[in-house]
N, C-alpha and C positions, 0 to 999 in steps of 0.2 A: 203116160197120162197126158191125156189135151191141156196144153196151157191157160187160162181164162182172158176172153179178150178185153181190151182196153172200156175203160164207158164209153159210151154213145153220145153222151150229151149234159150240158154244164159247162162248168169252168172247166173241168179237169180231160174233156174230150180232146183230143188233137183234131190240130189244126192240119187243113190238108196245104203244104206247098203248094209256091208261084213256080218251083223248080226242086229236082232233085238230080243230085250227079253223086261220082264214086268217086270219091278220094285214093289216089292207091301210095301205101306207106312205103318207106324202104325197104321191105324185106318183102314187097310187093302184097300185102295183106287187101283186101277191099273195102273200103268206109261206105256208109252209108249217109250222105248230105245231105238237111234242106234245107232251102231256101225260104222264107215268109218275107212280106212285106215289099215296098218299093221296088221299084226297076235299079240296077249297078249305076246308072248314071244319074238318079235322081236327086242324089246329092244327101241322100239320108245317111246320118249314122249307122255305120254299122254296130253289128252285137254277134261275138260269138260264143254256144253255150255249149259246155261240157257235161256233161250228166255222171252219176256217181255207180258204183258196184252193183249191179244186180237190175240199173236201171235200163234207159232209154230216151230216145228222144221226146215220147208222150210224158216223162218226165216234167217237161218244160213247157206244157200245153198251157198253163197259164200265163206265165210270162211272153210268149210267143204269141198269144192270142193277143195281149195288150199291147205288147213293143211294136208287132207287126206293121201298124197301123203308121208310126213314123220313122220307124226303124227296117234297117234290113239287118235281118235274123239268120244266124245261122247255125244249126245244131247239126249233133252227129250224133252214130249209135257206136260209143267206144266197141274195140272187137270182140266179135263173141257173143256182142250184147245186140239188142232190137234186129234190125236188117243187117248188121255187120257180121260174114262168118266167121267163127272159130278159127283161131290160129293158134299154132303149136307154140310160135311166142309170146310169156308172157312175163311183163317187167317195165321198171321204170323206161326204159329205156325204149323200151314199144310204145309204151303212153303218148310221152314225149314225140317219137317221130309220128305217128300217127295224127298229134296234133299240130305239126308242121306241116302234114300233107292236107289237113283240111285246109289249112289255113292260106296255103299256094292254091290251092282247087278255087276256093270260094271265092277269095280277094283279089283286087287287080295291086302289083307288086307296089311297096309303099305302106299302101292302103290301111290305114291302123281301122282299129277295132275295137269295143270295149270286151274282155275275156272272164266271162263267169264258169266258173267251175264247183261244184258240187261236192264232197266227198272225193271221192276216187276222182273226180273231174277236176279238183281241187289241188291234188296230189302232180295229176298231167298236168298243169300248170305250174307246180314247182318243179318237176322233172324238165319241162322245157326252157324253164326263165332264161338258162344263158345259152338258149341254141340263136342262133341269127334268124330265122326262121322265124319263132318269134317274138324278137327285137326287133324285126323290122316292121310287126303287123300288131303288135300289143299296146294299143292308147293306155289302159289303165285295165285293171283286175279286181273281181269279187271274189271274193272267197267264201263259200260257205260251208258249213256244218265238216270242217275237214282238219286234218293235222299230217305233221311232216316225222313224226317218226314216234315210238313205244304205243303204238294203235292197240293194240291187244293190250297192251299194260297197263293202260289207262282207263281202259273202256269199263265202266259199269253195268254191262248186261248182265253178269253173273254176278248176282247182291248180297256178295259177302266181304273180308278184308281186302285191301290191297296185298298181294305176294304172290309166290311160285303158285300156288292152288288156282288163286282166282285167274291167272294167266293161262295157265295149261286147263282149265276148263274154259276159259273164255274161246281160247284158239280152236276145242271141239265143236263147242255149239258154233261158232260164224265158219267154221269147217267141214260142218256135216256136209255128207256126200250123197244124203238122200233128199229125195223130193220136198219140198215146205208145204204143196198143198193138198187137196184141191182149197178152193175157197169156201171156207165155213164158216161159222160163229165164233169157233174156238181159232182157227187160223187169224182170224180180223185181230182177236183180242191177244195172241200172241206176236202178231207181229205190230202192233201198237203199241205195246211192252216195250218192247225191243228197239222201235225207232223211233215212236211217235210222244207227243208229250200229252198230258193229261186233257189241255185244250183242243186237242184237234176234232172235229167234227169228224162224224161217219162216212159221208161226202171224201174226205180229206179221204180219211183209213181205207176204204174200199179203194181209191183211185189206189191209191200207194201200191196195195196187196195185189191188183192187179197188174201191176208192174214187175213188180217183185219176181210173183208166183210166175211169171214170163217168163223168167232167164232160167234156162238149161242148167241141171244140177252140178254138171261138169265143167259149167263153164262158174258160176258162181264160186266150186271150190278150189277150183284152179287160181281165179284173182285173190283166194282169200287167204293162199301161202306166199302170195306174195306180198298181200297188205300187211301179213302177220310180219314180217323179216324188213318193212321200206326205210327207208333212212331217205329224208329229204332234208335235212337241215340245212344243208351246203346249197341245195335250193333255192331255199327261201332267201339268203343271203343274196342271191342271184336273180332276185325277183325285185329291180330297181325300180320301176312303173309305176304309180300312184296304184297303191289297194287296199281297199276297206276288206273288213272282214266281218262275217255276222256267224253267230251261233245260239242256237237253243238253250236257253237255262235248264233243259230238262234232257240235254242230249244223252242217250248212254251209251252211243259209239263211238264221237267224236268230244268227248266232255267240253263244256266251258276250258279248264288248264291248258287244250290245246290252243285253241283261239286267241288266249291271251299268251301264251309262248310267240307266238305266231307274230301279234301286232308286236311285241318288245322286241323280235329280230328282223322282223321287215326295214330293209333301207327305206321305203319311203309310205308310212301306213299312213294310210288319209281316214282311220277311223277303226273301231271295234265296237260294234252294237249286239251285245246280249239281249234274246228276248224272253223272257217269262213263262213258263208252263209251256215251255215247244221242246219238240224233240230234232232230231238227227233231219228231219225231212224240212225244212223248213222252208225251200220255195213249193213247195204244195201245201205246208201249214202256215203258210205267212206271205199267198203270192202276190196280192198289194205293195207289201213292204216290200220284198226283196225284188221286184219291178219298178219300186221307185227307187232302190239302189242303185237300180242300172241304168235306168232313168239319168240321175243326178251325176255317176260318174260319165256318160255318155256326151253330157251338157257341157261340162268343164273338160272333157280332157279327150275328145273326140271329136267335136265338132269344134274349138276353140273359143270358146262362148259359152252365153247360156247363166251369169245370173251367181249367186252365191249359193251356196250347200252347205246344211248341216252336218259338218263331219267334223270328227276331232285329226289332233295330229300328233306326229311323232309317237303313235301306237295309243294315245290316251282313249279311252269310252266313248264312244259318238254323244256330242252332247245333246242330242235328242233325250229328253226327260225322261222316266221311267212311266211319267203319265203320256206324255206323247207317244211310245212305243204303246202303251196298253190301250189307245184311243186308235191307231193304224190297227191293231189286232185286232180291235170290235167290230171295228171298220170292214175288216175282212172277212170276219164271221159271219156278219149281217149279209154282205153278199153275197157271200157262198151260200148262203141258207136260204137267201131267195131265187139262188138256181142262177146268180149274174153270169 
């Protein structure tokens, strides 16, 4: 079955690289890197992004598109995924080096960075927190729509009790080993189910499904015995770095519970921002907001400067109001809906 290609045009189109180069991991794997934004010596912030299961780099086409501009960007297509091949390893521990070898490719040594990660991107950032690799290149971290260990357990896709049932159905359906699409009326609305929250535009969903329905059914079910089994908790303890964390009040893969487990063990949480009627995807349903996250950590803890930030501490709620998050969300709908 032909995969569906990316849009063409909008926010959610990718952005073409100023540069692309290949990362090669330990076990010699090939990454796929680009580059957006500034020249290495311009003196701009950098930004490196992770993308989550199933995704890609056109993942991050909105963020990318706005950061670009005074940021130097740089994403990757975890393996398996977008331009990166398949490799017979798979596991925290490929994540992790994988994201050591972007991170020597792209950066000149030193060189910090701010590290957002996604889901499964999310995850490669706890699997690496205490590699040297990078400690030496991680200014500070976002965390979005992601958790460090009972992923199946938690997840509300399958909307019945929590226990043995909902677990061992949950683990078939994000296991299945056949095809999700082609792209139809009823795929858009199943997988808007599943990832997206009530609030997301069509705009939003089509970009997503078009991601999604991208990634090879083998390779999808391959990450997702592994997501099923991850234990990162000793991770996140290990994740010393100033990082915020954002999640969907409507996620049903990564719940709200993870999020906030997350901020209450992070050594150094600079914030936990829930947002209202969003789901699991939320830099494509919320990419204003989760661009000014990166923005804000970028400011303070990347460049050495840059002004005060709305974040909480010591794991408490970003004190951004529940009407200030719902005024950035309108904000983003209106422009996505005029095609910004």
């Amino acid at each position: 079955m032909s995969r569906p290609p990316h849009v063409v045009s909008g926010p959610y189109a990718p952005a073409k690289p100023v540069r692309a180069l290949t990362a090669v991991s330990a076990d010699g794997a090939r990454l796929h890197v680009e580059v957006h934004g500034p020249a290495e010596d311009s003196g701009a912030p950098a930004v490196v992004l992770a993308h989550g299961w199933t995704c890609s780099t056109a993942f991050w086409a909105a963020q990318i598109r706005e950061l670009a501009a005074d940021h130097r960007v740089i994403a990757y297509d975890q393996r398996g995924h977008g331009r990166s091949p398949a490799s017979p390893a798979c596991g925290a521990e490929a994540l992790a080096d994988d994201l050591e070898a972007v991170l020597a490719a792209a950066l000149a040594p030193g060189e910090k960075a701010v590290v957002a990660g996604h889901s499964m991107g999310g995850m490669t950032v706890m699997a690496a927190a205490g590699r040297p690799g990078f400690q030496e290149h991680a200014a500070a971290v976002l965390l979005c729509s992601t958790g460090s260990s009972r992923l199946v357990a938690e997840s509300t896709v399958v909307p019945i009790r929590p226990g043995r049932l909902r677990t061992r159905l949950t683990a078939r359906v994000l296991g299945a080993r056949g095809p999700l699409g082609p792209l139809t009326p009823l795929s858009l609305r199943i997988l808007k189910y599943a990832t997206m929250g009530p609030r997301s535009g069509p705009q939003a969903v089509e970009a997503c499904a078009r991601i999604v329905l991208g990634c090879p059914p083998r390779v999808r079910h391959a990450w997702s015995r592994v997501l099923a089994g991850l234990d990162l908790d000793q991770g996140v303890r290990k994740l010393t770095v100033p990082t915020a964390v954002v999640v969907g009040g409507a996620d049903r893969l990564t719940p709200p519970v993870h999020a906030r487990a997350l901020a209450a063990a992070l050594p150094h949480c600079v914030g936990l921002t829930e947002l209202p009627g969003l789901g699991h995807m939320t830099p494509v349903e919320a990419p204003g907001l989760i661009t000014g996250k990166i923005r804000e950590l970028a400011a303070v803890y990347a460049t050495g400067g840059g002004g005060a930030v709305r974040v909480g501490r010591d794991g408490a709620k970003d004190t951004d109001t529940d009407t200030d998050i719902d005024n950035e969300l309108d904000t983003d709908t209106a422009r996505i809906g005029e095609g910004a």
